[in-house]
C-alpha positions as CSV (number, residue, x, y, z in Angstrom):
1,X,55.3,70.6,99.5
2,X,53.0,67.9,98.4
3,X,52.5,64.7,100.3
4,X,54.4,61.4,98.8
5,X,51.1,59.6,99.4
6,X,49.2,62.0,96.9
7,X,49.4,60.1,94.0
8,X,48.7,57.1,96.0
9,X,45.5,58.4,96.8
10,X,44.4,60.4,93.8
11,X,44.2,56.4,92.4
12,X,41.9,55.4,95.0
13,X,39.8,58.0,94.7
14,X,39.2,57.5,90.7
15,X,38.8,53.9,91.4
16,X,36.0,54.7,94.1
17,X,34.3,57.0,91.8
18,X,31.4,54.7,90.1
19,X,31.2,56.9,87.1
20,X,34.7,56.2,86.1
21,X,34.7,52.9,86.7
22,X,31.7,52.7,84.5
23,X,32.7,54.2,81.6
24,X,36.1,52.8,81.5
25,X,34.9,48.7,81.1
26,X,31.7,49.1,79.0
27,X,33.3,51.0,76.2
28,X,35.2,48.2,75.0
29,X,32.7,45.2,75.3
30,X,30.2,47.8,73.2
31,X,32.6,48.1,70.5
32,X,33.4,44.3,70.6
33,X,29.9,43.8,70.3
34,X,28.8,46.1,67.0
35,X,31.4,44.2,65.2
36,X,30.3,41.0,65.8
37,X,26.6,42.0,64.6
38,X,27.4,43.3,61.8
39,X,29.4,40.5,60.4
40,X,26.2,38.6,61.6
41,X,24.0,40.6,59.2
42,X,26.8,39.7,56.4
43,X,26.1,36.5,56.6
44,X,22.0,36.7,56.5
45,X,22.1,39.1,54.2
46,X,24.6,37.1,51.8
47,X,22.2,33.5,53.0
48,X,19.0,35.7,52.1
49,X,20.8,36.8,48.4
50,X,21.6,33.5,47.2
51,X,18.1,32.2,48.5
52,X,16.3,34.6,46.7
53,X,18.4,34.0,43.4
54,X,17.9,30.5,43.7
55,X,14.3,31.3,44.2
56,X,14.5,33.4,41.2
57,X,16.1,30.7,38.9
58,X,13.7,28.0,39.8
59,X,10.9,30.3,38.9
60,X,12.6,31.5,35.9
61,X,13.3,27.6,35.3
62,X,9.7,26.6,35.9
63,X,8.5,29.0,33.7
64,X,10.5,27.9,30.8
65,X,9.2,24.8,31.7
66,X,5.6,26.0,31.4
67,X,6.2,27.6,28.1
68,X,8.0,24.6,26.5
69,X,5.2,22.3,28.3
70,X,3.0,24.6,26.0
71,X,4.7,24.4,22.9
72,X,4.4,20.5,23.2
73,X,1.3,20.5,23.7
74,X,0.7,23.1,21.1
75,X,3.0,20.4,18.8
76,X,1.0,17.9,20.2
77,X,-1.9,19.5,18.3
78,X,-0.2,20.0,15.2
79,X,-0.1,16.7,14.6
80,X,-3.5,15.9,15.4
81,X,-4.3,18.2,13.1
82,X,-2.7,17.0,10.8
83,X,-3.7,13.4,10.8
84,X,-7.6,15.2,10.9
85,X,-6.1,16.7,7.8
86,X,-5.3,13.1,6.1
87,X,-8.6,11.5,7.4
88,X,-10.4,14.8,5.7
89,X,-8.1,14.1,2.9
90,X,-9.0,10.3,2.2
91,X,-12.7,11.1,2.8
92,X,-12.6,12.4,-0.6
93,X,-13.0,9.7,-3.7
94,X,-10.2,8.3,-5.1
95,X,-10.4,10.4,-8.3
96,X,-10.7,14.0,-6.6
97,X,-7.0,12.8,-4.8
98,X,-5.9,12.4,-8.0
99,X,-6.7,15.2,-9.4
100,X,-5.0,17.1,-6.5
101,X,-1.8,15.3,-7.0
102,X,-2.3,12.0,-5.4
103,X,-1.0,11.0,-1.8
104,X,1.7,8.5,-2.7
105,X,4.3,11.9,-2.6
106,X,2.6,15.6,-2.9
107,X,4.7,18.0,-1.1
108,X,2.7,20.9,-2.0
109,X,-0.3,18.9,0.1
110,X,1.9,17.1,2.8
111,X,5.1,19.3,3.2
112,X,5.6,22.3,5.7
113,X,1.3,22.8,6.3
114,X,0.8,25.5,8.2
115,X,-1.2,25.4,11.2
116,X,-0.3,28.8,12.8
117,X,1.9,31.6,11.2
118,X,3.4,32.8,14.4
119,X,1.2,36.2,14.6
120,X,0.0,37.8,18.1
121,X,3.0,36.3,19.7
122,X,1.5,32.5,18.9
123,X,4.8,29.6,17.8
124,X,4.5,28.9,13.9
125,X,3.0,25.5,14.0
126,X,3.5,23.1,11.2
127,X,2.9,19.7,10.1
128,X,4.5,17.4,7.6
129,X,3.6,13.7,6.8
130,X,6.5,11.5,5.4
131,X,7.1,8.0,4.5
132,X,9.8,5.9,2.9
133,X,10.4,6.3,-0.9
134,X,11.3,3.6,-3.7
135,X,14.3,3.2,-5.3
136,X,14.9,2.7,-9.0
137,X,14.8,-1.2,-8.2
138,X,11.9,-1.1,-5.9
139,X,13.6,-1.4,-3.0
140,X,13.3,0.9,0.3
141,X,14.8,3.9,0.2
142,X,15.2,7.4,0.6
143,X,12.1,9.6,2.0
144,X,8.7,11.4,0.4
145,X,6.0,14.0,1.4
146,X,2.9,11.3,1.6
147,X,1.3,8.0,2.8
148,X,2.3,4.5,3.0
149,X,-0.2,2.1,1.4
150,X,-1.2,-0.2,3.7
151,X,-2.0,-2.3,0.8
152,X,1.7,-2.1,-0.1
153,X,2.7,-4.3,3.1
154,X,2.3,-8.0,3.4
155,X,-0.9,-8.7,5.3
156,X,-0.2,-10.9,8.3
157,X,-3.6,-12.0,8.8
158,X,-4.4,-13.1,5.3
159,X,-1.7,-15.9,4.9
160,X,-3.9,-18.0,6.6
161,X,-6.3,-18.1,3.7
162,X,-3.8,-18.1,0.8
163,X,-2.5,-21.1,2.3
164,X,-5.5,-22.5,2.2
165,X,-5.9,-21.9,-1.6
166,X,-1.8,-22.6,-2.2
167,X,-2.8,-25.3,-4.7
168,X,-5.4,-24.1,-6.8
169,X,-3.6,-20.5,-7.3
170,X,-0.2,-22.9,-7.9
171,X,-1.8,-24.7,-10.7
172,X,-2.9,-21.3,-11.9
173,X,0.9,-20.4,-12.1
174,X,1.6,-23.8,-13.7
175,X,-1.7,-22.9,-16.2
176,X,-0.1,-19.3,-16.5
177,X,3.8,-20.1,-17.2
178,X,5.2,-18.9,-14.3
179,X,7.0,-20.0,-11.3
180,X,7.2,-20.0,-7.8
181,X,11.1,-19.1,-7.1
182,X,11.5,-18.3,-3.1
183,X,14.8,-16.2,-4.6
184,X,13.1,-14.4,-7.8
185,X,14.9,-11.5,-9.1
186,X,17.2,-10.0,-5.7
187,X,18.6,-14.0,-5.5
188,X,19.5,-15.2,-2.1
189,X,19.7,-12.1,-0.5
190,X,16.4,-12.0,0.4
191,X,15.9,-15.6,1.6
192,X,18.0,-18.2,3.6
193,X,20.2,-19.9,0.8
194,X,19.5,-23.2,3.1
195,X,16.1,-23.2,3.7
196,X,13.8,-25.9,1.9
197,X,10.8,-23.7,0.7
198,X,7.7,-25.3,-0.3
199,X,6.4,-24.0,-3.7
200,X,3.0,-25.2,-3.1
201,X,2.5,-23.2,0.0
202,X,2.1,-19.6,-1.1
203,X,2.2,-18.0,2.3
204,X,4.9,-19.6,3.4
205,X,7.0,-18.8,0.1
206,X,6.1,-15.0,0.4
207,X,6.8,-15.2,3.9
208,X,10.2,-15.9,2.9
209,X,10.8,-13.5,0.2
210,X,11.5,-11.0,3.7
211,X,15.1,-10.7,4.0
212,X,16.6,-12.8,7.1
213,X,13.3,-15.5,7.1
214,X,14.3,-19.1,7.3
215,X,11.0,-21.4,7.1
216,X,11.3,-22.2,10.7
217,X,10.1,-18.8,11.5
218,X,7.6,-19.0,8.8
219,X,5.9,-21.7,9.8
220,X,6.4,-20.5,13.4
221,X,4.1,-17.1,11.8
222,X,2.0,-19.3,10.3
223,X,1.4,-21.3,13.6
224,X,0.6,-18.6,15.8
225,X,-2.1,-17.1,13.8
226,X,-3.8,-20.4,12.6
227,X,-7.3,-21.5,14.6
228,X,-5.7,-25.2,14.9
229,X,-3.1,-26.4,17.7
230,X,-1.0,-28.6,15.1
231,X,2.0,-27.4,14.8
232,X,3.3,-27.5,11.4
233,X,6.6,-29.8,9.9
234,X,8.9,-26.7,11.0
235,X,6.7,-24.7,13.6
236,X,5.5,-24.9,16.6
237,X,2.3,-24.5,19.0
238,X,1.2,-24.1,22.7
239,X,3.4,-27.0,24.1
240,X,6.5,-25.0,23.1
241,X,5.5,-21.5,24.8
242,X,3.8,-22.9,27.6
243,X,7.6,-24.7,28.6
244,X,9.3,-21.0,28.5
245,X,10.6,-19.4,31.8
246,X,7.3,-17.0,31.0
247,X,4.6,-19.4,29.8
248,X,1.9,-18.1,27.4
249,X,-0.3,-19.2,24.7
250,X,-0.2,-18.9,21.1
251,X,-2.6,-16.7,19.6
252,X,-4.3,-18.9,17.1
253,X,-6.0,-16.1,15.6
254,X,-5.7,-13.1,13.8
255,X,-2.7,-10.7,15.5
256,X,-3.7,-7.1,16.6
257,X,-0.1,-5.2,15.6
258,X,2.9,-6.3,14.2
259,X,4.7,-5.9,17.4
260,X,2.6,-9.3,18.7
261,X,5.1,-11.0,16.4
262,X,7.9,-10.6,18.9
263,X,6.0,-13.4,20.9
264,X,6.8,-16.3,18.0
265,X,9.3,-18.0,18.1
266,X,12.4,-17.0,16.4
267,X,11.5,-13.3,15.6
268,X,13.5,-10.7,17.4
269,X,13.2,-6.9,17.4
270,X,16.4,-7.2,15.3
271,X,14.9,-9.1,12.9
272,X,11.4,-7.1,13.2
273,X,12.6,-3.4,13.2
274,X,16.1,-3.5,11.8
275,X,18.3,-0.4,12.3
276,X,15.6,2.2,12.2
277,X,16.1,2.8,15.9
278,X,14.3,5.9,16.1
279,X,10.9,4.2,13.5
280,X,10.8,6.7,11.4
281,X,11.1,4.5,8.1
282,X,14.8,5.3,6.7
283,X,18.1,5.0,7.5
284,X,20.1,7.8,9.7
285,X,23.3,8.4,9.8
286,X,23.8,7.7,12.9
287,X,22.0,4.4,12.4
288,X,24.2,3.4,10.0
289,X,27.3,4.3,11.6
290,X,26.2,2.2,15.1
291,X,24.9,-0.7,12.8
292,X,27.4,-0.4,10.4
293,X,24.6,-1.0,7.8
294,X,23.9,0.8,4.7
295,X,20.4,1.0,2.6
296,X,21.6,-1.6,0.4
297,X,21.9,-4.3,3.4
298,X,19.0,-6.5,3.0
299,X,16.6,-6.4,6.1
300,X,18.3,-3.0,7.4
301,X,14.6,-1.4,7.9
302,X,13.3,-5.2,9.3
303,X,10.1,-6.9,8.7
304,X,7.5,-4.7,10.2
305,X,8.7,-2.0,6.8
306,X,7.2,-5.3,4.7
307,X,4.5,-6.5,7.3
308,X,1.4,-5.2,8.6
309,X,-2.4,-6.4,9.7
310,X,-4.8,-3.7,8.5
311,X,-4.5,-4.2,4.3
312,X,-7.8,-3.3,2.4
313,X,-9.7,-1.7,-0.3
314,X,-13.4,-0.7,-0.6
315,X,-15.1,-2.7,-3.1
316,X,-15.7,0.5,-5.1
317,X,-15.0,3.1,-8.5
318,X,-12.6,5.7,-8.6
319,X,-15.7,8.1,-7.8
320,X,-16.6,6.5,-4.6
321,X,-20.1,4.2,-6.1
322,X,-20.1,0.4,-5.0
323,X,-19.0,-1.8,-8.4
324,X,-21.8,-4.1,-10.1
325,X,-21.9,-7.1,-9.5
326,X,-21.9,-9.1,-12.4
327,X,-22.7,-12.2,-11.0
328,X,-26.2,-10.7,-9.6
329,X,-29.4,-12.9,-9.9
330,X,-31.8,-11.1,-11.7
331,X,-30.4,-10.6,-14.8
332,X,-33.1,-8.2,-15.9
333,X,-31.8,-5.9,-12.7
334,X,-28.7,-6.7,-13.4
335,X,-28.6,-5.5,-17.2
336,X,-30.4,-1.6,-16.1
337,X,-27.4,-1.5,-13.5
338,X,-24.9,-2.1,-16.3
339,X,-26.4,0.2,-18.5
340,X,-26.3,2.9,-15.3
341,X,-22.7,1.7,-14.5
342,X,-20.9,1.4,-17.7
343,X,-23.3,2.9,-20.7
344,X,-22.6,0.8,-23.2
345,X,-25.0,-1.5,-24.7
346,X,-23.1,-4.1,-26.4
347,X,-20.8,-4.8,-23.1
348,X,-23.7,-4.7,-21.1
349,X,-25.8,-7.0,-23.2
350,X,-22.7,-9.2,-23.0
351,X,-22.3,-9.7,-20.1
352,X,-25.5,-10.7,-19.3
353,X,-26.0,-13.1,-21.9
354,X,-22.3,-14.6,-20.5
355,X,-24.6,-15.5,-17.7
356,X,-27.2,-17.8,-19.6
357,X,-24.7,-19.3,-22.1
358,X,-20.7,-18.4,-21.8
359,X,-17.6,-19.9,-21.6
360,X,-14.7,-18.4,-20.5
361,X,-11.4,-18.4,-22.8
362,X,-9.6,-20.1,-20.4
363,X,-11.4,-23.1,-21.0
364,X,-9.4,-23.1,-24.7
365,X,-6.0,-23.3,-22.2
366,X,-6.8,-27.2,-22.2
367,X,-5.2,-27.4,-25.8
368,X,-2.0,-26.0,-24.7
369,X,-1.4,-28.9,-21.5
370,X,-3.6,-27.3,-19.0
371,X,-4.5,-29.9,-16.5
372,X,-8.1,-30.4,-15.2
373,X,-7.4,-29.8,-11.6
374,X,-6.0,-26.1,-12.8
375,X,-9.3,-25.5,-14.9
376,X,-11.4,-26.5,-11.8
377,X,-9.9,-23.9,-10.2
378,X,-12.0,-21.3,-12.2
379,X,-15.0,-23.4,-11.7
380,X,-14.4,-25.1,-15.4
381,X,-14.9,-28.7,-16.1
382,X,-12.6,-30.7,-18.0
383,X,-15.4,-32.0,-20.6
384,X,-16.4,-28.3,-21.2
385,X,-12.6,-27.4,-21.8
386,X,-12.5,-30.1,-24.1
387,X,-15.6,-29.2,-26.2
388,X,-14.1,-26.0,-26.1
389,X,-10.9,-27.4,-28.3
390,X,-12.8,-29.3,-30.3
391,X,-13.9,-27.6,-33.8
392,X,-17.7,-26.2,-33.7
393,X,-19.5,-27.1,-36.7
394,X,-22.0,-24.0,-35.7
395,X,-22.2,-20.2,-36.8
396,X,-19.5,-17.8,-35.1
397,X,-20.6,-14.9,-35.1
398,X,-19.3,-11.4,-33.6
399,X,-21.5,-10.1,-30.6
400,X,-24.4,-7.3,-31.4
401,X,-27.0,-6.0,-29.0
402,X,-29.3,-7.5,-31.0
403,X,-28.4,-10.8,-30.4
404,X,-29.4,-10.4,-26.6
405,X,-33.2,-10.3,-28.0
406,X,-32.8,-14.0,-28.6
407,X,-31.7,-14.7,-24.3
408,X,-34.2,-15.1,-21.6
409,X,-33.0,-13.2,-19.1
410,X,-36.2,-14.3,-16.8
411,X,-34.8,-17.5,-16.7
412,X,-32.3,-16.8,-14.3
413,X,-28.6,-17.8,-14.6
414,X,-26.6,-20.7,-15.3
415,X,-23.1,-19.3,-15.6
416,X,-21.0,-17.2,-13.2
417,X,-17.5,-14.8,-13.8
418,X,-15.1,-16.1,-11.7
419,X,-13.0,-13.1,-12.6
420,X,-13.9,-9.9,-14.8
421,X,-11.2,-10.7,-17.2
422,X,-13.1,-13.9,-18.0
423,X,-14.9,-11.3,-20.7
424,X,-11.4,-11.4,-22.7
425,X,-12.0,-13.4,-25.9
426,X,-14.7,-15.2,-24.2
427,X,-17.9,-16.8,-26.2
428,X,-21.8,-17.2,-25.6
429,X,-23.2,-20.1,-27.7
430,X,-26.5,-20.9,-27.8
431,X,-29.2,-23.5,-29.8
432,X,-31.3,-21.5,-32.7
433,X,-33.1,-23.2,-34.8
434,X,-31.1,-26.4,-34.7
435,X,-28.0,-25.0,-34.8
436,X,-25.6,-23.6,-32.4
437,X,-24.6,-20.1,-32.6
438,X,-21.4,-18.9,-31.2
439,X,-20.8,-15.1,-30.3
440,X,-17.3,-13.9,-29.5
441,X,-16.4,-11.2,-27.1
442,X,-16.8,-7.6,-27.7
443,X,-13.3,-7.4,-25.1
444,X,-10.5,-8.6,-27.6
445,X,-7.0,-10.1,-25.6
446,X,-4.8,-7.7,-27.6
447,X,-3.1,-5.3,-25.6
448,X,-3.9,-2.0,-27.7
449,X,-7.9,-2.9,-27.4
450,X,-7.7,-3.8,-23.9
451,X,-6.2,-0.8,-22.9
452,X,-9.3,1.2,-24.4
453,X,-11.3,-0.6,-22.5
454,X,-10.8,-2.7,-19.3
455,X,-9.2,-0.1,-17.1
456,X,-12.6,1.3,-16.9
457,X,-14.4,-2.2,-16.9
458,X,-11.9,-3.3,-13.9
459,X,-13.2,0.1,-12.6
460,X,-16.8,-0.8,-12.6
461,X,-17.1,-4.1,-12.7
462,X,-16.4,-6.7,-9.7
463,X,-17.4,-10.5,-9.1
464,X,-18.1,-10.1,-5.0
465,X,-20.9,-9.0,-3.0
466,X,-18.2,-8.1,-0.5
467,X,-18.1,-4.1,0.5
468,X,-14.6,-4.5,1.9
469,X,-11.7,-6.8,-0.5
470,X,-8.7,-7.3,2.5
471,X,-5.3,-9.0,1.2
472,X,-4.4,-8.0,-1.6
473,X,-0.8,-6.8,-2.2
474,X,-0.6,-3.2,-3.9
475,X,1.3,-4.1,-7.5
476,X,2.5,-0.4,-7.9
477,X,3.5,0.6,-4.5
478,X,4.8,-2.6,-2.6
479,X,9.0,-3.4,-2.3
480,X,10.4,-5.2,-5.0
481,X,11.2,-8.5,-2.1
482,X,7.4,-8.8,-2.0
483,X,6.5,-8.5,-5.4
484,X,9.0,-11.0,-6.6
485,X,7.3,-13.4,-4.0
486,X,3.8,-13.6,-5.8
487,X,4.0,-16.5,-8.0
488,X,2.8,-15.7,-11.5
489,X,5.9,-15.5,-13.9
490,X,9.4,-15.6,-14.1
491,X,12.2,-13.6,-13.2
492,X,12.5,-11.6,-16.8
493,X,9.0,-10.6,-16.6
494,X,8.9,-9.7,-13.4
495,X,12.0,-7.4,-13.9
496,X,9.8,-5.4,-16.8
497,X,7.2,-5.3,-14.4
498,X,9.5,-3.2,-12.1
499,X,11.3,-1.0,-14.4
500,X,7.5,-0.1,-16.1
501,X,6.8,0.4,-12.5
502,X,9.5,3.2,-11.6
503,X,8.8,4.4,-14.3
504,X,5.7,6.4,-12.9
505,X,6.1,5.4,-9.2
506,X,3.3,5.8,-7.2
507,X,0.8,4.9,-9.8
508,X,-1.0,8.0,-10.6
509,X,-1.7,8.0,-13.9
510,X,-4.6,6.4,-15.4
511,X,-2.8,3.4,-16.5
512,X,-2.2,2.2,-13.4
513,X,-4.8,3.0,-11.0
514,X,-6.2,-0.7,-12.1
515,X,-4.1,-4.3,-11.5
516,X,-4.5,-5.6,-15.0
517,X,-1.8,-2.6,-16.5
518,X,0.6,-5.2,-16.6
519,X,-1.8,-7.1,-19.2
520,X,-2.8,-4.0,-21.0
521,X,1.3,-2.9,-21.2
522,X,1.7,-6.1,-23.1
523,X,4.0,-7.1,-19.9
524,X,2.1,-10.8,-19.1
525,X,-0.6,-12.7,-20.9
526,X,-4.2,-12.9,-20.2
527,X,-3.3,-16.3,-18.3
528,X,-0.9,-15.0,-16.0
529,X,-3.0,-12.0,-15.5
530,X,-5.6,-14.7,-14.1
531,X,-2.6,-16.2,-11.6
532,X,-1.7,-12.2,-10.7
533,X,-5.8,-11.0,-10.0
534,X,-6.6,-12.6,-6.8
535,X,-3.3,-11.7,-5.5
536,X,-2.4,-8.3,-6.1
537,X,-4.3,-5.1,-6.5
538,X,-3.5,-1.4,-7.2
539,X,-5.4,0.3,-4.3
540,X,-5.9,0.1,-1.4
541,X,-7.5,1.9,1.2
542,X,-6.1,2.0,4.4
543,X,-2.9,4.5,5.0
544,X,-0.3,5.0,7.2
545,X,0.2,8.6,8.2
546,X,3.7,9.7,9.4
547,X,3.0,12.9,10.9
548,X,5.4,15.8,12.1
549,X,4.0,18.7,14.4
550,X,6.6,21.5,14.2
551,X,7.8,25.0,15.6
552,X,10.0,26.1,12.9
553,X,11.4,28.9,14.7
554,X,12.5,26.7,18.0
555,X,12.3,23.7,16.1
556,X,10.4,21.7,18.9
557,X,8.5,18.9,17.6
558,X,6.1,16.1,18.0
559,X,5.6,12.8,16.0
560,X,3.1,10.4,15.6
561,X,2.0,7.4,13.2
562,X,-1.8,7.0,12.5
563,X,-3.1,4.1,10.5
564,X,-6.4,5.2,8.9
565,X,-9.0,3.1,7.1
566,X,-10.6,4.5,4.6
567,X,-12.7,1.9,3.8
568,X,-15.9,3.3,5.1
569,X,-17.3,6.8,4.6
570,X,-16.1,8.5,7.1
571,X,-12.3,7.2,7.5
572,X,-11.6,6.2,10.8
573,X,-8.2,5.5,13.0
574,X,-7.4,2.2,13.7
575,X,-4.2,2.7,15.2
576,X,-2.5,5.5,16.7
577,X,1.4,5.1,18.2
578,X,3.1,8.5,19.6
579,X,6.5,8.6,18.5
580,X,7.6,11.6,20.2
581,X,10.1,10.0,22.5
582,X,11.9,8.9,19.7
583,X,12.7,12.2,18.5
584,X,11.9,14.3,15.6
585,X,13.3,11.9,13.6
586,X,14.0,14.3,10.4
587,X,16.1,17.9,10.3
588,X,14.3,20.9,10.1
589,X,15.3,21.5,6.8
590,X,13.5,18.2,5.1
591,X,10.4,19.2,7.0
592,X,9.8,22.3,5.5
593,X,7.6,25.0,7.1
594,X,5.3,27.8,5.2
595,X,6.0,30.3,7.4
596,X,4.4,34.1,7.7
597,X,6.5,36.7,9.5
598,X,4.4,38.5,11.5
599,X,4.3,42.5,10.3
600,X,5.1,44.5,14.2
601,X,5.4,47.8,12.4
């Protein structure tokens, strides 16, 4: 029979046995343990994962980065490539562009140029240059594949001088016909309807033919880049800017850009750059929607479209040789260049014996009310214009080569062209035997004749020793607002001026790659030709280059606008303005793009 206290004691002795007592507690703190570890290495593991992947996308990120980085700078290069390809381009003599299509709109030479076709895994690089078009009426608008003359803009920097000859080329308009009308053909839309213009100041009046210009701004203009301190009726000078929150000091000198213009008075970057937010020459969409503007709102492109400070042409041919002189000193020298030049004997013989003994035609303008002052401005005295309308009792005679044998040209000269087109029904007289000889022109003022032959003498001929002509406003390629600011005739004339002109925009032909085609279109007399010449021109040789660097495939892009003169040699950039922050500025579609698919078979 067991004990009662058996039980009792089979407890005490498990509970002094050590070994049970140390695997029964252990057991459970082990188990409690592994768990809580594991869940531990959970958590690293899951911290590690997303550390790694946001490793991984950072790389991946930076390397996109990289490879973007390097298709803008490859873009970058495009379009430094392609202004070399314009300055390589205008290195060339006028005639040899020409013959390649001109660069007033040549798609085939501006549009979609390839630069890389996208083989050995390289981007397909392309460039495209663009600039604002014309419209019918000679107004901004639309786009083409090209350059912007320079020539075509109003140059800042000459206004000082033509306001300094205001009244002798206004007594030319007077001689000439024509008028000085601040509104001309596009009426008030293009001036202040209240300003008080002054038709004797010609800089100021074709400072106002820009849409939005009162004459307080245009004197203003016309203050900052004069050398004096004396502010004008309507401007203003050093003791207004000095009194502004931010004093500074007027220029009183030739301005650098057109942007310099936002420090005169008046002239905000409304007024200066319009709508085109993004600068690249037309109107957007978008543009028009946040402006609510159209193409037809006058000023919607602003001023700097009409304005700019680099406007020049070389002194020379078509082919690239300097022009003769005609007013040289040594006549002898001066007839064996005119036989090099032009090859004809009886022009050349002409033209020298002009220099001993001529008188130009528009010394005969005296009989129709020309007044003395306007003939002095061509270097013409009254008492010569008056012989000139009385009737010569001596031989006239029709000019031969061998008339020249009776002409000293040792004797130096007496008489100087004040313009080439002085040859136009112009006479030599001279004493023989007694009796005065008269010789008329060889260069008849009748349309038909003159356009036979004074495109090619306005080629080769000039009046200047001057390598470089700056000022004059392009007649072909310039917006209708500036043309209808020169003062040479009136509004119906100038409106036949502009339809013959969009009629072969651009001026490529050989009609109009000289300024008289007006005169030899029968468009304006020989007289209002002579008002027009010192004004206008059509070359020019200093361009603005648009240029678009391209990936057509990613469409990444990078723009720039390069102002190149070619005046010299080896054309050279006079101002360079990256655009790339602006945007592309264009859809992919209008740029073009030559592209070559690589073969990976």
């Amino acid at each position: 029979m067991s004990s009662p206290n058996k039980p009792l004691r089979n407890v005490e002795e498990s509970l002094s046995d050590p070994t049970v007592a140390f695997a029964a507690k252990p057991i459970g703190r082990q188990n409690r343990r592994r768990g809580f570890f594991l869940v531990l290495v959970l958590i690293v593991i899951a911290v590690a994962t997303m550390a790694v992947y946001s490793f991984t996308d950072l790389m991946i990120a930076a390397d996109e980065t990289a490879y973007l980085t390097g298709d803008l700078v490859q873009a970058r290069a495009t379009v430094d490539s392609g202004i070399e390809a314009v300055r390589l381009t205008l290195a060339q003599p006028s005639s040899l562009r020409e013959d390649a299509g001109g660069v007033f709109n040549n798609p085939n030479m501006f549009q979609g140029v390839p630069i890389t076709d996208g083989s050995l895994g390289n981007p397909t690089s392309n460039f495209t240059v663009l600039a604002p078009g014309l419209t019918e009426m000679g107004t901004l608008g639309g786009i083409r594949y090209g350059l912007q003359n320079e020539s075509a803009r109003l140059n800042v920097n000459a206004l000082v001088v033509l306001e300094e000859n205001s009244e002798a080329i206004s007594m030319l308009t007077g001689l000439s016909g024509g008028s000085v009308d601040a509104e001309g053909i596009l009426g008030g839309a293009t001036a202040s309807e209240d300003s008080d213009v002054s038709t004797e100041n010609i800089a100021v009046t074709l400072l106002m033919t820009l849409p939005g210009m009162d004459v307080t701004i245009a004197d203003a203009i016309l203050d900052w880049i004069d050398e004096d301190t004396e502010p004008r009726e309507n401007g203003c000078e050093d003791e207004y800017y000095t009194s502004l929150a931010t004093p500074y000091a007027a220029a009183n000198g030739p301005i650098q850009t057109v942007e310099e213009l936002l420090l005169v008075r008046g002239v905000t970057p409304q007024l200066l750059f319009g709508a085109d937010s993004n600068r690249n020459g037309v109107l957007d969409s978008d543009e028009q929607q946040r402006y609510a503007a159209s193409i037809e709102t006058p000023g919607v492109l602003g001023w700097a479209s009409y304005l700019t400070v680099h406007g020049a042409e070389a002194n020379k041919t078509m082919d690239g040789d300097f022009r003769v002189n005609i007013n040289g000193d040594d006549l002898e020298v001066l007839y064996e260049e005119l036989m090099t030049a032009i090859g004809d004997e009886v022009f050349a013989s002409f033209i020298v014996a002009y220099r001993i003994g001529g008188q130009s035609s528009l010394a005969d303008s005296v009989a129709s009310g020309a007044s003395a002052e306007a003939l002095a401005a061509q270097g013409i005295a009254a008492q010569d214009a008056a012989n000139a309308d009385s009737e010569s009792e001596g031989t006239v005679l029709p000019w031969s080569v061998d008339a020249l044998a009776a002409f000293d040209l040792t004797g130096g000269a007496d008489i100087e062209f004040n313009q080439v087109l002085d040859l136009i029904d112009a006479k030599v007289t001279q004493e023989q035997n007694g009796e005065t000889v008269t010789y008329t022109s060889p260069l008849i003022g009748e349309p038909t004749l003159l356009a036979e032959f004074l495109p090619f003498l306005m080629d080769q001929l000039t009046t200047q020793d001057g390598d470089v002509l700056p000022g004059r406003i392009n007649l072909n390629e310039c917006p209708a607002e500036l043309l209808m600011g020169v003062p040479l005739v009136d509004s119906d004339t100038m409106t036949a001026i502009l339809e013959a002109r969009s009629q072969d925009s651009g001026g490529t032909t050989s009609d109009r790659t000289h300024e008289t085609w007006p005169l030899t279109e029968g468009l304006v007399t020989v007289d209002q030709m002579r008002a027009l010449l010192p004004l206008v021109t059509a070359r020019g040789d200093v361009f603005r280059a648009q240029v678009i660097g391209f990936d057509s495939g990613s469409g990444l892009a990078a723009r720039g606008e390069a102002i190149i003169d070619a005046t010299t040699p080896n054309p050279r950039i006079v101002h360079y303005r990256d655009l790339t922050h602006l945007g592309r500025g264009f859809d992919l579609s209008v740029l073009g793009g030559n592209i070559v698919v690589p073969d990976n078979n």
